[in-house]
C-alpha positions in Angstrom: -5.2 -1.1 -46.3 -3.1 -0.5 -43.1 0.8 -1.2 -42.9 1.8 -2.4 -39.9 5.3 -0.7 -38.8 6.9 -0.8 -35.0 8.2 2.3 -33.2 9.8 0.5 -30.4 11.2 3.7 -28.6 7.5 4.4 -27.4 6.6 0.3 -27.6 3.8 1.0 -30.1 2.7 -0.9 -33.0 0.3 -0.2 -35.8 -1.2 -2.8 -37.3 -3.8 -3.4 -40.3 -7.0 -5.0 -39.0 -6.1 -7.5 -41.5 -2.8 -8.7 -39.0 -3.9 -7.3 -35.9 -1.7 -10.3 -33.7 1.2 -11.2 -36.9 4.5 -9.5 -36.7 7.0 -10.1 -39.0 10.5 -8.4 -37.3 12.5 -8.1 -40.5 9.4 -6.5 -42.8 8.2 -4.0 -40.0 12.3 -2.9 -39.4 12.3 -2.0 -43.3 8.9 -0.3 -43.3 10.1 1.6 -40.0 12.9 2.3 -42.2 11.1 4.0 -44.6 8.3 5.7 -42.8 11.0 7.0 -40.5 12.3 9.0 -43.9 8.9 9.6 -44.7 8.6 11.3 -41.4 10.7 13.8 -42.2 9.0 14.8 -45.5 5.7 14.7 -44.2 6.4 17.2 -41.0 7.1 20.0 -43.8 4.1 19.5 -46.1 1.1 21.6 -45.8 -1.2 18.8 -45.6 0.2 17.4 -42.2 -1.4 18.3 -39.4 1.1 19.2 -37.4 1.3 19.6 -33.6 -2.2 19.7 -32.7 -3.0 15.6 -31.6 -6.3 14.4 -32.0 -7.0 12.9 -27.9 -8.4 9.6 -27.6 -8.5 8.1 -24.2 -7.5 4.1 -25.1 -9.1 3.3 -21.4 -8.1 0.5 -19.3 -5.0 -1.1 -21.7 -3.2 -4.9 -21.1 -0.3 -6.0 -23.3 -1.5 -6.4 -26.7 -4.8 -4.5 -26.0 -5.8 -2.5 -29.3 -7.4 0.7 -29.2 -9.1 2.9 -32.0 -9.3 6.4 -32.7 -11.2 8.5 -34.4 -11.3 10.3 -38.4 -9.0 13.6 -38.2 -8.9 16.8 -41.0 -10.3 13.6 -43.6 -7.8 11.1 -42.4 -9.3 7.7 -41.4 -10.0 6.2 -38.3 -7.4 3.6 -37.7 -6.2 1.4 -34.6 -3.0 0.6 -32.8 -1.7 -2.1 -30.4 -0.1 -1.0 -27.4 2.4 -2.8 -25.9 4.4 -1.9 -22.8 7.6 -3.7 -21.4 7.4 -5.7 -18.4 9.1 -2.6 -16.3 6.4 -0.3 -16.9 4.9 0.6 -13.7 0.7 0.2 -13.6 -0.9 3.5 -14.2 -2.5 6.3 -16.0 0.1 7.1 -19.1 -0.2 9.7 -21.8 1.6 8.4 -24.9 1.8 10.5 -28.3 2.3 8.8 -31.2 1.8 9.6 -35.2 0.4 7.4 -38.0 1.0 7.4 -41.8 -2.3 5.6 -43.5 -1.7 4.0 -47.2 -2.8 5.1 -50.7 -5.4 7.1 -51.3 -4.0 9.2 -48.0 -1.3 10.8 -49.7 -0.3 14.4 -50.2 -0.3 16.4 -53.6 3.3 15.4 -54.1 2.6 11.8 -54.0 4.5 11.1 -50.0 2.1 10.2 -46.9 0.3 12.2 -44.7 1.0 11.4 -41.0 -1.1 12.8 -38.2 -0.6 12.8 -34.5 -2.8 10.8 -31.9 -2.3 11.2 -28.3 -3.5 8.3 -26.2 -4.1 8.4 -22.7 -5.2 5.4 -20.4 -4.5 3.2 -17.6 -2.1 0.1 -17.9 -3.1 -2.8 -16.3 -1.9 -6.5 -16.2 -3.2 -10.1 -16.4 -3.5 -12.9 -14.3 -5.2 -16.1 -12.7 -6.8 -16.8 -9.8 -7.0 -20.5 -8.7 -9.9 -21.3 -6.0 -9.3 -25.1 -4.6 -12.7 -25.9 -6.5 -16.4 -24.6 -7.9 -19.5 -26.1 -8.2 -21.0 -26.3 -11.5 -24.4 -28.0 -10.9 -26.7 -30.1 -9.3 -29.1 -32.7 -10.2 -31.9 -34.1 -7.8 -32.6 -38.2 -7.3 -36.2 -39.3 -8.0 -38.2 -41.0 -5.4 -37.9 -45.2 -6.0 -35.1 -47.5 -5.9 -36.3 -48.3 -9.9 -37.3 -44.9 -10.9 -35.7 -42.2 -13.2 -34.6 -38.8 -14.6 -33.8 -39.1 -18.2 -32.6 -35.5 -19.7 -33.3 -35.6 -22.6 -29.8 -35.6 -25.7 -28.7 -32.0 -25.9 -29.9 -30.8 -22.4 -27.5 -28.3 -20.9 -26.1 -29.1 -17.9 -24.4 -26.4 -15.7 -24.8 -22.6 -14.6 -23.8 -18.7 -15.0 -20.9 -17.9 -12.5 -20.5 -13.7 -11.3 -17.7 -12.7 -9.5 -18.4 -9.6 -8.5 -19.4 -9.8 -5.0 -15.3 -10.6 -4.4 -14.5 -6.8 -5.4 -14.9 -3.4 -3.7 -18.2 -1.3 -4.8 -15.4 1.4 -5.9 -14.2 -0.8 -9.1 -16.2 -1.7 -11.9 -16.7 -5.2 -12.5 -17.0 -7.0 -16.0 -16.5 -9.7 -18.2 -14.4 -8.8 -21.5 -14.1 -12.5 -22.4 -16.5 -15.3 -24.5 -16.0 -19.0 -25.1 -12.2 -19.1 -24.9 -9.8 -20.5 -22.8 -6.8 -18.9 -22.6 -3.0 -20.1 -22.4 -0.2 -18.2 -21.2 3.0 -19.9 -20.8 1.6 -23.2 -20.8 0.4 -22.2 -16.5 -3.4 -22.4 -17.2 -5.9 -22.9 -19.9 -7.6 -25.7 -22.7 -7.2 -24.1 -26.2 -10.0 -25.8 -28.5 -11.3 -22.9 -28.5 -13.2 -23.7 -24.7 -14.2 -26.9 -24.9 -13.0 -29.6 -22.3 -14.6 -32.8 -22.4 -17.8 -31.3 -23.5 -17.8 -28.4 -21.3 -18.2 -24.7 -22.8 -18.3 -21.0 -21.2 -19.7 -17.9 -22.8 -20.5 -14.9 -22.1 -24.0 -14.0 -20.2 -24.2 -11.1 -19.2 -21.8 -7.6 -18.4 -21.0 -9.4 -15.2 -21.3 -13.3 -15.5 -20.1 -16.1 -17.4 -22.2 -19.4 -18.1 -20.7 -22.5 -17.9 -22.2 -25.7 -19.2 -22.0 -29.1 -20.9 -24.2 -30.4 -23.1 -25.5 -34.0 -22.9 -25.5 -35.2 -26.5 -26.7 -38.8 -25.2 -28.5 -37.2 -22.2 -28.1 -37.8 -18.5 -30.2 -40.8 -16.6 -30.4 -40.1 -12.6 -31.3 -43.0 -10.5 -33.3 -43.1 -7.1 -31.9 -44.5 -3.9 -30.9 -47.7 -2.9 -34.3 -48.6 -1.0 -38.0 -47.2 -2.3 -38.8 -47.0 1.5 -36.5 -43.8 1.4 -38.9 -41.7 -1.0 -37.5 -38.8 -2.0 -33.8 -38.7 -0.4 -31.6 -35.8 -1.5 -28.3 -37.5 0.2 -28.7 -39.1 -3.7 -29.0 -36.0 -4.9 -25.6 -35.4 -7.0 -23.6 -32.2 -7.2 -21.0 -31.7 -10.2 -18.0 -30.6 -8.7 -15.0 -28.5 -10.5 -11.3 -29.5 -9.0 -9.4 -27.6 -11.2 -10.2 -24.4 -12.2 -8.7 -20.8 -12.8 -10.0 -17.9 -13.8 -8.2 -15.1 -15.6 -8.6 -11.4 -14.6 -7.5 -8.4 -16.0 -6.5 -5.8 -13.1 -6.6 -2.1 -13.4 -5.8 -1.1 -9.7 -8.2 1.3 -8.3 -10.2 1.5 -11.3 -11.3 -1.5 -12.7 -11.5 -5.5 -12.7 -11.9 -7.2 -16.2 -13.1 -11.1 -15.7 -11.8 -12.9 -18.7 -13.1 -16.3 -18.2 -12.2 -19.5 -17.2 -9.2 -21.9 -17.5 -8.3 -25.3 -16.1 -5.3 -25.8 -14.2 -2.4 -27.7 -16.0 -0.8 -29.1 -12.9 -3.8 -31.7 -12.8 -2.4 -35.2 -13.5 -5.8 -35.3 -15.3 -6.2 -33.5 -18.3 -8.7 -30.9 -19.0 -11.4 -29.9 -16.7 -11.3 -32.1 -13.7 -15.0 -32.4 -12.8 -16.3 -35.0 -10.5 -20.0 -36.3 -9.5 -20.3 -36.0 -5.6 -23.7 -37.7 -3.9 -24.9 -35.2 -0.8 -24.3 -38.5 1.4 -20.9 -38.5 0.3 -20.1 -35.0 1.0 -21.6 -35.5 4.1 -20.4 -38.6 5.2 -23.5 -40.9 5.2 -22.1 -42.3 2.0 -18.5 -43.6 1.3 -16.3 -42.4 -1.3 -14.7 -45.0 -3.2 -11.0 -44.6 -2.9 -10.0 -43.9 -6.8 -12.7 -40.8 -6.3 -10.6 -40.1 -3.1 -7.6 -39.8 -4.9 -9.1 -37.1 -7.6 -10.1 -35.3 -4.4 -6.6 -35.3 -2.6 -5.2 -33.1 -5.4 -1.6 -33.8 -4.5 -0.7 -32.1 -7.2 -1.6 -28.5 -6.0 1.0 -28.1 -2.5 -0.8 -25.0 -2.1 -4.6 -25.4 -1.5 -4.5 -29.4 -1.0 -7.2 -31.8 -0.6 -10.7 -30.7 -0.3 -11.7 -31.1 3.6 -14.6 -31.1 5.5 -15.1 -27.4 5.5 -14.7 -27.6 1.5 -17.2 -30.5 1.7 -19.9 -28.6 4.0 -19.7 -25.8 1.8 -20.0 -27.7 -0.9 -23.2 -28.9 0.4 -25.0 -26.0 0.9 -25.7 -25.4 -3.0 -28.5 -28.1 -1.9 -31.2 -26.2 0.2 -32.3 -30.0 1.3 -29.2 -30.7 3.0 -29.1 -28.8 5.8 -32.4 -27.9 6.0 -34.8 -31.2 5.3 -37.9 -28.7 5.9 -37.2 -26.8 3.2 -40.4 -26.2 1.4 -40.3 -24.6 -2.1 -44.3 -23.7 -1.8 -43.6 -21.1 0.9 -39.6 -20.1 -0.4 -39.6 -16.7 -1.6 -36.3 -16.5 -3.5 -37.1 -18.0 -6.4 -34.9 -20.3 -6.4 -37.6 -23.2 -7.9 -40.6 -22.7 -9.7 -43.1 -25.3 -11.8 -41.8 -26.7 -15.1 -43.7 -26.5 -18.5 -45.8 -28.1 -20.0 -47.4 -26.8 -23.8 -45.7 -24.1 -22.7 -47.1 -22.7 -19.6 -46.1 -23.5 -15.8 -48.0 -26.1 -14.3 -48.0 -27.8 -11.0 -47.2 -31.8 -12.2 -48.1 -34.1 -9.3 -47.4 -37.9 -9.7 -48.4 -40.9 -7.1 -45.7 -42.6 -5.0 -48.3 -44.9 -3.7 -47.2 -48.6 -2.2 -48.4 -51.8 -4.5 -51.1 -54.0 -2.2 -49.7 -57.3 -0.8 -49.0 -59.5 -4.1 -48.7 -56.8 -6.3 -46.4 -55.3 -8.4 -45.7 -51.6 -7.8 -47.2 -49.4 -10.9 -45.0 -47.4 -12.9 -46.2 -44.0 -13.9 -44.7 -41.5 -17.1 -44.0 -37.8 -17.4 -42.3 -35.6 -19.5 -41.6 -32.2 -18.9 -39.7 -29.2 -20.0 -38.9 -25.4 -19.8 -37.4 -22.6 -22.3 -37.6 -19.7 -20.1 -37.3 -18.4 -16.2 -39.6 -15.7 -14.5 -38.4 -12.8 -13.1 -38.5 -13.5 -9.8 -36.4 -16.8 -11.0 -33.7 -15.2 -12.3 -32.6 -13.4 -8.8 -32.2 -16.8 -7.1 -28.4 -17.3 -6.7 -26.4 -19.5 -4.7 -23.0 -17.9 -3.4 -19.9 -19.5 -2.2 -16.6 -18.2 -0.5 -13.4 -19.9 0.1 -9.7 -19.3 -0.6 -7.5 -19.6 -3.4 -3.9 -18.7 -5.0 -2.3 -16.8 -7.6 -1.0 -17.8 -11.0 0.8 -14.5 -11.9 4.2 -12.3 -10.9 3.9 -10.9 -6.9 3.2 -8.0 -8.2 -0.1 -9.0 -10.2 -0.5 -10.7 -7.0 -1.0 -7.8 -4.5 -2.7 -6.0 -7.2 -5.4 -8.2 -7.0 -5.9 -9.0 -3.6 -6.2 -5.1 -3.4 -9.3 -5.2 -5.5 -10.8 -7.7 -3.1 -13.7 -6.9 -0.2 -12.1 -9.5 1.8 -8.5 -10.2 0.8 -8.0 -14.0 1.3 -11.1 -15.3 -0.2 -12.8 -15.2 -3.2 -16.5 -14.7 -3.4 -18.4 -15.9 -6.5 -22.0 -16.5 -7.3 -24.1 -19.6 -8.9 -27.1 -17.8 -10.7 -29.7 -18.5 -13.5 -28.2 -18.5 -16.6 -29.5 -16.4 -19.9 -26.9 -18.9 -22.1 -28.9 -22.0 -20.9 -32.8 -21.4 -20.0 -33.5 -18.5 -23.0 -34.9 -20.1 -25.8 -33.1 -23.3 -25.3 -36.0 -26.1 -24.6 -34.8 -27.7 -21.5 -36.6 -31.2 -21.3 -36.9 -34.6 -18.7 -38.7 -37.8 -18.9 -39.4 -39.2 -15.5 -40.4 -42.9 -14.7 -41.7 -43.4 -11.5 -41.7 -47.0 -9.9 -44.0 -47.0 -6.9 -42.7 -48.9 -3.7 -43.5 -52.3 -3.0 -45.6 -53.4 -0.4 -42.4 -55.3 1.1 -40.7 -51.8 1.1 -43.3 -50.4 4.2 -42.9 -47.4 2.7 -44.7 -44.8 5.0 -44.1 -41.5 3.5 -46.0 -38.9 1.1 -47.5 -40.3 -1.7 -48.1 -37.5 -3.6 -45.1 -35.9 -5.3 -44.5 -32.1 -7.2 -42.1 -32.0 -9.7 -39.8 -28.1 -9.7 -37.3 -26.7 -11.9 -34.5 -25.7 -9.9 -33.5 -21.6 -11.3 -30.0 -21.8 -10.5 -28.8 -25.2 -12.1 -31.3 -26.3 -14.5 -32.4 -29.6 -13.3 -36.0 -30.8 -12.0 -36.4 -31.3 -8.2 -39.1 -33.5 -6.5 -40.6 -32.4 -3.2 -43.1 -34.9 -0.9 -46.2 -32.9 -1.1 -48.7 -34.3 2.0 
């Protein structure tokens, strides 16, 4: 068992794993009290070991940050909290400090043994970053006016988000965050313990974080207004983030800790402010109905403002079709789409988009498909965007950050195949295909693949002949 005490001339505090965040002011001033008489015993008794500190380095340290250090002469390995005063300058520090462990560490006469532990490390601070918006996936319209993409209940929509492209190759990158959403002073954050309207993070690898929300009554994606159009990606519909933050850690010329995600609390909508956007829409084709509009104004936010056009054709580009109808996943080497599953093994579906005869009804055709799992070549397909964004944090944080960056005034992050979503997690879609009508003239390729798109999960369709 640990007590926890205070010695606030160094801004220490030991603390039992038990309490590691309580404090209780008028308990830890008595036990100070008392271990600052022990103190003096315990520096004349032969069991103390005296002058010569055990060194451990506590690394890259934030306020509150706990760091461990090893067994020393038989004492036990114990932890502390360091916490420095908002004047403390950013830097390497060296800070000695001495410990007095509970029953059975006690010397022959029955009073403590203390030992000495010097720390050294590097003081940081924390922060937030706010871009103006992220994407968060992207889901493909089937060919047909009457035809759809049913995911199934529990399919995971979303996708794992890097960062580290915005940071000098000097600094080491990493995420020391999972599933939680942080709140300081009421600027940023859900609580909830990550959840916001059914969206989650965690952590997916050293470098990314994967963020999703799962469907528990699954997702049904229309065609476009007129079967004549076949496949017609400005239907296609990408998921759109309008209020995000993410929280860093900085450690200036050393390192740059990515904690995870937040949501903005100046939002007149609560939570994660996520809207569905058609390609036509973001590219003009389509009109955006005006209470949409509003969401997209963000009025609320006097420092980034609405999303434009140059947010919108960026936007765009997470959909290889858009600017690029001769896109051709056959010949892409990226691997940014490969075959679904089906029993398990990759398969190249084809279904018939073939016009009814005069008189007839079109026919309607069936699949299901599904995936657990992404290929090696699959999981190096990312999608990267760039753009500006502002600082939640003191001006000092501020230029600390910007520091870190490759290219100061924009941040660079990275759509990529996520290990949280695809790994063992069975990915499924029904599809009902409604062939045109004869009365639609349809002209186009009647023979249709089915993909899984790598980077966001969902199931494309591509006019094979």
């Amino acid at each position: 068992m640990w007590f926890e005490t205070e010695i606030s001339s160094n801004g220490i505090r030991f603390t039992s794993t038990k309490h590691v965040r309580r404090h209780r002011p008028v308990l830890a001033r008595l036990l100070f009290a008392v271990f600052g008489l022990v103190s003096i015993a315990a520096h004349a008794l032969p069991c103390f070991p005296g002058s010569d500190p055990v060194t451990q380095n506590a690394g890259n340290v934030v306020q509150g940050e706990r760091v461990c250090y090893p067994s020393y002469s038989g004492g036990p390995a114990g932890c502390a909290i360091l916490n420095f005063n908002s004047n403390v300058a950013w830097g390497p520090f060296t800070i000695t400090v001495e410990t007095y462990p509970g029953y059975p560490y006690l010397c022959p006469d029955g009073t403590q043994r203390g030992y000495f532990v010097k720390f050294t490390g590097f003081y940081g601070g924390v922060g937030y970053t706010r871009p103006k918006w992220q994407v968060l996936g992207l889901i493909y319209a089937p060919p047909g006016t009457h035809s759809t993409t049913t995911y199934s209940s529990g399919y995971l929509n979303g996708t794992s988000e890097s960062v580290s492209q915005s940071f000098q190759n000097t600094l080491t990158v990493k995420v020391t965050a999972e599933g939680t959403y942080s709140n300081p002073g009421g600027l940023g954050g859900g609580g909830g313990g990550g959840n916001s309207v059914g969206w989650t993070q965690e952590t997916d690898s050293s470098t990314a974080v994967s963020i999703q929300d799962q469907d528990s009554s699954g997702i049904i994606v229309p065609g476009p207004v007129s079967s004549a159009a076949g496949v017609d990606h400005d239907y296609d519909i990408v998921y759109v983030w309008l209020n995000p933050e993410l929280s860093f850690a900085v450690f200036p010329g050393t390192e740059v800790d990515f904690q995870g995600f937040a949501y903005d609390q100046r939002d007149t909508v609560t939570g994660m402010d996520v809207v569905p956007l058609t390609i036509g829409q973001l590219k003009g084709t389509q009109t955006i109905p005006s209470d949409l509009q509003a969401r997209l104004e963000r009025t609320w936010d006097t420092t980034l403002g609405a999303l434009n056009s140059a947010d919108f054709a960026s936007i765009v580009s997470a959909d290889p079709f858009a600017n690029n109808p001769s896109f051709n996943p056959n010949t892409d080497t990226s691997g940014r789409f490969e075959f679904p599953e089906i029993n398990g093994a990759p398969q190249d579906l084809i279904f018939n988009y073939i016009p009814a005869a005069p008189g007839e009804q079109p026919s309607t055709e069936t699949y299901t498909s599904s995936y657990n799992s992404t290929s090696t070549l699959g999981q190096g397909a990312k999608n990267t965007f760039q753009l500006g964004f502002s600082i939640d944090g003191s001006v000092t944080y501020g230029n600390a950050f910007k520091a870190t960056l490759t290219v100061s005034d924009d941040l660079t992050w990275t759509n990529q195949w996520s290990h949280a979503i695809t790994n063992g997690t069975l990915q499924t879609a029904n599809f009902t295909i409604v062939g045109p009508a004869s009365t639609d003239n349809y002209t186009g390729p009647t023979a249709m693949q089915v993909w899984k798109d790598n980077v966001y999960g969902s199931f494309m369709f591509f006019p094979e002949n």
